[in-house]
C-alpha positions as CSV (number, residue, x, y, z in Angstrom):
1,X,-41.6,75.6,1.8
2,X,-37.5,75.9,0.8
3,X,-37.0,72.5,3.1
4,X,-39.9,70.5,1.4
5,X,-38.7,71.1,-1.5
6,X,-35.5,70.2,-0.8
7,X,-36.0,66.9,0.9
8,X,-38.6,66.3,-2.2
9,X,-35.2,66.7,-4.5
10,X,-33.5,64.1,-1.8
11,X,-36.4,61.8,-2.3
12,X,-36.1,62.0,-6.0
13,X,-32.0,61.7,-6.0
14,X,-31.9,58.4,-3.5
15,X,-34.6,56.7,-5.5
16,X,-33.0,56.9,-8.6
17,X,-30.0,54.5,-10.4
18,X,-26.9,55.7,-9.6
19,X,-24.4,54.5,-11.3
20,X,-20.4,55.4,-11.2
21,X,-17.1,54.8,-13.0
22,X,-14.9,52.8,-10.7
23,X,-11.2,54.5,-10.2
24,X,-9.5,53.1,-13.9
25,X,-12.1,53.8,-16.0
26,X,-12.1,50.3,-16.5
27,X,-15.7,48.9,-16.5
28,X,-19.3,50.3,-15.9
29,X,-21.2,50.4,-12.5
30,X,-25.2,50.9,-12.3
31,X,-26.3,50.4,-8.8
32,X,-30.0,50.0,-9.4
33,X,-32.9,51.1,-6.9
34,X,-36.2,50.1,-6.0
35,X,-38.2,47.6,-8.1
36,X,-38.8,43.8,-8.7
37,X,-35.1,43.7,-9.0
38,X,-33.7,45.6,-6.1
39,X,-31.1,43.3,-4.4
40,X,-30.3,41.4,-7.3
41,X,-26.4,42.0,-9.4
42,X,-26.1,41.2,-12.9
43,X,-22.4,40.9,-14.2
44,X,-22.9,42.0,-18.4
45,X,-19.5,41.0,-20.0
46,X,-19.1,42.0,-23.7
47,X,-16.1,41.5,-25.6
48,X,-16.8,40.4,-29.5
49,X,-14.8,41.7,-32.6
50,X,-18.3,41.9,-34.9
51,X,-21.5,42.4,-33.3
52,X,-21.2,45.7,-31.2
53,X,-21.0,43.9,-27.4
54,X,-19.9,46.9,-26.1
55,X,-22.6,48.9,-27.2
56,X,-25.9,46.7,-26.6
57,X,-24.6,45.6,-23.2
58,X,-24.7,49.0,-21.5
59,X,-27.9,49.8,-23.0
60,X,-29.3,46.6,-21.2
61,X,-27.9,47.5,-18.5
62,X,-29.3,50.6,-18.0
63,X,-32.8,48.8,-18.4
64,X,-32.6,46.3,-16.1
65,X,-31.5,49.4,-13.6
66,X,-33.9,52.1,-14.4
67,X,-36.9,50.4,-15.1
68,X,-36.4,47.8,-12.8
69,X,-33.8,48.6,-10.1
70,X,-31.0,45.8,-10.8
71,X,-27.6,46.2,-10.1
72,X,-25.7,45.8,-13.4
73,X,-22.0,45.9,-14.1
74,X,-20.6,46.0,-17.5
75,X,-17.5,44.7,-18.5
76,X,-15.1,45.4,-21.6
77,X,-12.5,43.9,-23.3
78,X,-9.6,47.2,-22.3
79,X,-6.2,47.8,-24.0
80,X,-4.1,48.1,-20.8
81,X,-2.2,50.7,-23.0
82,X,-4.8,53.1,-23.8
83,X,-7.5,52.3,-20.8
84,X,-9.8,52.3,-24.1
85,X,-12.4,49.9,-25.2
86,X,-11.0,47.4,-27.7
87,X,-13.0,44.4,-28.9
88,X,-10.1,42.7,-31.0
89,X,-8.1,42.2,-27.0
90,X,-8.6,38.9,-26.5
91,X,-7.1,38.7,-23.4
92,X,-8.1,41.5,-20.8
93,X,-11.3,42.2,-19.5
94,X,-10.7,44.0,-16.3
95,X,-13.7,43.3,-13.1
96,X,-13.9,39.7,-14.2
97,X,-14.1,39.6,-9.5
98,X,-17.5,41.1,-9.9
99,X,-18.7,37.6,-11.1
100,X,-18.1,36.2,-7.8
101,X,-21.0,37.7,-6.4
102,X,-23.6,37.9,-9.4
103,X,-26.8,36.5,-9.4
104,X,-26.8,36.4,-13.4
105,X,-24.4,36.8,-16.0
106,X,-25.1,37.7,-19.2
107,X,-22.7,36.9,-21.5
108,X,-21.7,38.3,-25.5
109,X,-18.3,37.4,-25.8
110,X,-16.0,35.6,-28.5
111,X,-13.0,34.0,-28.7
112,X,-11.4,35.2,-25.6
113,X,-8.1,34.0,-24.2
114,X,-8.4,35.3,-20.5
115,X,-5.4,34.4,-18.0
116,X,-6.6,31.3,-16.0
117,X,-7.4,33.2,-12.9
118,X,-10.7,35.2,-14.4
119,X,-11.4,31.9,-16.5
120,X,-11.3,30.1,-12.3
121,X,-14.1,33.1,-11.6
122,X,-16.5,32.4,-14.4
123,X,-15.7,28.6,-14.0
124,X,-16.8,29.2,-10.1
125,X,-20.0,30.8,-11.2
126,X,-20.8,27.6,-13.3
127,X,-19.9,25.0,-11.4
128,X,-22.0,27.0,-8.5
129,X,-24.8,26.2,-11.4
130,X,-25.8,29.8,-11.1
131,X,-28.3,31.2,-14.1
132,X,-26.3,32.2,-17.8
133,X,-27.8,34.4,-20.5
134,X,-25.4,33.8,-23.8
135,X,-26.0,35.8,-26.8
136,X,-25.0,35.7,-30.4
137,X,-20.9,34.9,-30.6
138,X,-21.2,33.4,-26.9
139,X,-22.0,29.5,-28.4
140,X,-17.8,30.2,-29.2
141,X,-17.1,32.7,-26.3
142,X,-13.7,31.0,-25.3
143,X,-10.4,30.4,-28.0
144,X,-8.5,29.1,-24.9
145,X,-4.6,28.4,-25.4
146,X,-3.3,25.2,-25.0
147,X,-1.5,25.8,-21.9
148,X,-4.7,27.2,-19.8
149,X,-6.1,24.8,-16.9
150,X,-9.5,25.8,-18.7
151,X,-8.6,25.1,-22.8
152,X,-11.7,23.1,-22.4
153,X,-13.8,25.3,-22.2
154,X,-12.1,26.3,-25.7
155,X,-14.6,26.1,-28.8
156,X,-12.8,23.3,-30.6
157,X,-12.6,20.9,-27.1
158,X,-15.8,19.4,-28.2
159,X,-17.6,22.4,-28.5
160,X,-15.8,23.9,-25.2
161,X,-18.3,26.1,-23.4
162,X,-20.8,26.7,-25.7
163,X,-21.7,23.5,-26.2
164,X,-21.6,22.3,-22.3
165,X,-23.0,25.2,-21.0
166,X,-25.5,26.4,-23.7
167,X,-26.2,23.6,-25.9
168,X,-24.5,24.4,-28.7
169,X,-20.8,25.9,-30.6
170,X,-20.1,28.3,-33.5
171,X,-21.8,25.9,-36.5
172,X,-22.3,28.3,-39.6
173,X,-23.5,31.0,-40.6
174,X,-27.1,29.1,-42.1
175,X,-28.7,32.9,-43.8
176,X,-26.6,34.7,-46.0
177,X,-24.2,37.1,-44.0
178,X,-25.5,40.7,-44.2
179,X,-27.7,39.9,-47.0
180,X,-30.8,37.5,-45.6
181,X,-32.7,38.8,-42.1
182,X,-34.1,37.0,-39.1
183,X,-37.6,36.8,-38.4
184,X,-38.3,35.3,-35.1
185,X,-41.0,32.5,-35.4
186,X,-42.4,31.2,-32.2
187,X,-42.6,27.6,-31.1
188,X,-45.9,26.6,-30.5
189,X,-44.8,24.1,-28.0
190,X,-44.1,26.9,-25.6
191,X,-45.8,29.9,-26.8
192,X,-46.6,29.9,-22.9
193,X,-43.0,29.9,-21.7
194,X,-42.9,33.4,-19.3
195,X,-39.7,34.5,-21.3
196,X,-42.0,35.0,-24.8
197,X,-44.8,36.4,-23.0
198,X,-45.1,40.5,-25.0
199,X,-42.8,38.6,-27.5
200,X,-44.4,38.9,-31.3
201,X,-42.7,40.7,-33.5
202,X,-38.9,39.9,-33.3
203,X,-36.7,41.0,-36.5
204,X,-33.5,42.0,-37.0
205,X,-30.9,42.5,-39.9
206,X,-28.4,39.7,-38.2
207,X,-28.6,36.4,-40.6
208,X,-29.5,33.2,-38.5
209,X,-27.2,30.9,-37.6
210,X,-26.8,27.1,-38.2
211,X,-27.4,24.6,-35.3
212,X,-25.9,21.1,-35.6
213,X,-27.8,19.5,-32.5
214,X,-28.7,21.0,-29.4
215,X,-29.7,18.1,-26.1
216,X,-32.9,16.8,-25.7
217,X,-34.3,18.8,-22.6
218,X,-33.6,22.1,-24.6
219,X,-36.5,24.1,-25.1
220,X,-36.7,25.6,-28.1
221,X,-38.7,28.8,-27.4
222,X,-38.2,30.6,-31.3
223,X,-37.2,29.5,-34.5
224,X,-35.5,31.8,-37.3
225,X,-36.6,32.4,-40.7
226,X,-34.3,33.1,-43.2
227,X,-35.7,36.5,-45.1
228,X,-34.6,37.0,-48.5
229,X,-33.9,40.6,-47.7
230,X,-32.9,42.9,-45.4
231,X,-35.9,44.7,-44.3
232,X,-38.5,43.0,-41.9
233,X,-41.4,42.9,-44.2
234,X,-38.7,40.5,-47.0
235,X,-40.3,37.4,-47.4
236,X,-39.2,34.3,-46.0
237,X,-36.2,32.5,-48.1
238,X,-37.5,29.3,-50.2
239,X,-36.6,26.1,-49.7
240,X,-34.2,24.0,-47.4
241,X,-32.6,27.2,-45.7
242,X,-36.2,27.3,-43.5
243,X,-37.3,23.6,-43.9
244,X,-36.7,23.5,-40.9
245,X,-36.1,26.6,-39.6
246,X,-33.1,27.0,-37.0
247,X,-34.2,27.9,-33.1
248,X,-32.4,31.1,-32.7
249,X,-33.5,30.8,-29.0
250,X,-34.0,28.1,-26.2
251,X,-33.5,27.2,-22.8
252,X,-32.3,24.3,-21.3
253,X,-30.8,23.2,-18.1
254,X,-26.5,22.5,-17.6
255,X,-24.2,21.1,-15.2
256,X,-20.7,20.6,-15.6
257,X,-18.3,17.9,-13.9
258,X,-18.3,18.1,-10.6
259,X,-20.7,21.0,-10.6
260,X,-24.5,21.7,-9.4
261,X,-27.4,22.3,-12.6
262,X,-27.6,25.5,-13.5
263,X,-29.5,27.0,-16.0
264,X,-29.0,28.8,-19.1
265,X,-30.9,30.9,-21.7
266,X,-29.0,31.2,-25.1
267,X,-29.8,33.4,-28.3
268,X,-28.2,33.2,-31.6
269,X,-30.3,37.0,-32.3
270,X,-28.5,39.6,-30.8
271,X,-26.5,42.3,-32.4
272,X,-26.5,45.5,-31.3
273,X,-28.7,46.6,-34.2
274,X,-30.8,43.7,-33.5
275,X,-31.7,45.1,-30.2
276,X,-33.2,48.2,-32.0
277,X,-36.0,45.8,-32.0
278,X,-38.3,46.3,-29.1
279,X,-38.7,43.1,-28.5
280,X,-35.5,41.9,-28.8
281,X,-35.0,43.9,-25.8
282,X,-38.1,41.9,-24.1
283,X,-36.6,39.1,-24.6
284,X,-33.4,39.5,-23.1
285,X,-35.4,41.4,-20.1
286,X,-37.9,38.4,-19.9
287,X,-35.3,35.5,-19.4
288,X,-33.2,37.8,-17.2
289,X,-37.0,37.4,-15.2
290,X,-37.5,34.0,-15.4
291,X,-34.1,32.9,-14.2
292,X,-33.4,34.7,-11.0
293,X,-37.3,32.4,-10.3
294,X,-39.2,35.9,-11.3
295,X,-41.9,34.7,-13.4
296,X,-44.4,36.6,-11.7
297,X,-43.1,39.7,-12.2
298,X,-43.1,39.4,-16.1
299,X,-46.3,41.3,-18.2
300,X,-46.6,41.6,-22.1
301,X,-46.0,45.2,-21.3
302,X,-42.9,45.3,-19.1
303,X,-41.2,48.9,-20.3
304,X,-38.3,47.8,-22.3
305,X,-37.7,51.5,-23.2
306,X,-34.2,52.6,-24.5
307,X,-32.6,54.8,-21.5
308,X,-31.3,57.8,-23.2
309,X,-30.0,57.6,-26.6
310,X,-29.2,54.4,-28.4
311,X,-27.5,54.4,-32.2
312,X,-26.3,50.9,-32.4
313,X,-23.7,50.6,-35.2
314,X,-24.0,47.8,-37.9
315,X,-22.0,45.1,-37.3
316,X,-18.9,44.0,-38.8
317,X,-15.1,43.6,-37.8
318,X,-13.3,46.4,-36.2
319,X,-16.2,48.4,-37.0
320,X,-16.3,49.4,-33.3
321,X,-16.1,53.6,-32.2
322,X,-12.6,53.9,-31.8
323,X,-11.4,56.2,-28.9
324,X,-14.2,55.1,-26.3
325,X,-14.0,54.2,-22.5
326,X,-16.7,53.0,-20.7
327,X,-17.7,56.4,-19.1
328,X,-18.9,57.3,-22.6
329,X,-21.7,54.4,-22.0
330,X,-22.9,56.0,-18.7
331,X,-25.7,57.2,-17.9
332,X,-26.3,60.7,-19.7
């Protein structure tokens, strides 16, 4: 009886995520298990000054392994110094290598300045036209110097990445900053698009923001309203601000010089107090789906269920927990 039980307890232990903190203490390892994704790596990288990267990324991340057996690694912008998580370094996001063999990336970065040889590992990835997820700050992810072999990929080089690889750069912000919300509204033109399917009742407290132009073959999947408050039931702003509304999300195919198309998903929603929101979380775990050629394997009631705690911090410069390593974003 002792020895069934026991290899019960194995059972249990080897089907479960494991994840593990890699010799620095520099980024965050979940190696997944079974389930639709079982195979499959996803490289997170956060690094933004104002919308709390660090903390919604690991708490993706340990969806996409627990729920549904992905690999995920999570990268952080480091202080070499302290070996501490610090979103206003610009420059140094150890495990950039772990890009090299990702299926997906999902991206929440802005303004960095890496040294040219992890700016060659995400340029790589790209030019392979591998799948990108870009959310929030990621339209101006890159504040390249002027002596980097990739300054175009710099926001101000004619929208640098954002606009080449997701359709758009940092515009405005078009709702007032911490004083109008978002409601998602839903494009009927492709209500039927697999990455909204469960997707109806998107809100958060991060203002929408303005969209100059984004190309042609973009698919505009959700537009924002601008609410005149800060709670989800606020009624929608009056006016020009939501005639029209701004999409907020949209997909839309990319390829870079000398590159294969790729394919990218991109929201402008996405705080780490936006992903409070249930489905805010669906719709990051829907396009993750729909990229990697999963469509099949998305329901209205996939479990988006937070993994252990989650008390996302409201957003705003160095509002970030000071003292923290990546370890404190493990698994529990």
């Amino acid at each position: 009886m002792k020895s069934k039980i026991l290899w019960l307890l194995f059972i249990a232990m080897i089907a479960m995520p494991v994840s593990f903190i890699n010799a620095d203490d520099s980024w965050l390892t979940f190696e997944g298990g079974k389930g639709p994704g079982e195979g499959k790596s996803i490289v997170l990288i956060s690094g933004d000054e104002e919308y709390r990267s660090e903390e919604a990324l690991p708490m993706l991340a340990k969806i996409l392994s627990k729920h549904f057996g992905f690999k995920c690694t999570v990268l952080f912008s480091i202080n070499p110094e302290t070996g501490e998580i610090d979103p206003n370094n610009q420059v140094n996001i150890p495990g950039i290598e772990s890009v090299d063999s990702a299926d997906l990336v999902i991206l929440m970065t802005r303004f960095r300045n890496l040294p040219d040889k992890d700016m060659k590992v995400i340029d790589d990835y790209l030019k392979a036209g591998k799948p990108i997820i870009g959310i929030r700050t990621s339209t101006h992810a890159f504040n390249m110097s002027g002596e980097s072999a990739y300054a175009h990929y710099d926001w101000r080089k004619n929208g640098g990445f954002g606009k080449k690889v997701l359709g758009e750069t940092w515009v405005s912000h078009h709702g007032h900053h911490k004083a109008e919300s978002t409601r998602g509204v839903i494009n009927e033109e492709y209500k039927d698009s697999p990455i909204l399917r469960g997707v109806d009742d998107l809100w958060g407290p991060t203002d929408v923001y303005g969209i100059r132009k984004l190309p042609a073959d973009a698919e505009v999947l959700i537009y924002g309203s601008v609410l005149t408050g800060m709670k989800p039931d606020d009624k929608p702003v009056e006016g020009k601000k939501n005639d029209p509304m701004m999409p907020i999300v949209w997909k839309m195919p990319y390829q870079l010089d000398g590159g294969k198309q790729g394919t990218s998903v991109c929201s402008t929603f996405g705080s780490a107090i936006d992903f409070a929101n249930e489905d805010g979380r669906r719709l990051i775990v829907n396009s993750v789906f729909d990229l990697l050629g999963m469509d099949d394997k998305i329901t209205p009631d996939l479990n988006v269920d937070v993994v252990g705690e989650y008390e996302p911090s409201f957003y705003g410069f160095n509002g970030f927990q000071k003292g923290k390593k990546p370890s404190d974003y493990d698994l529990k």
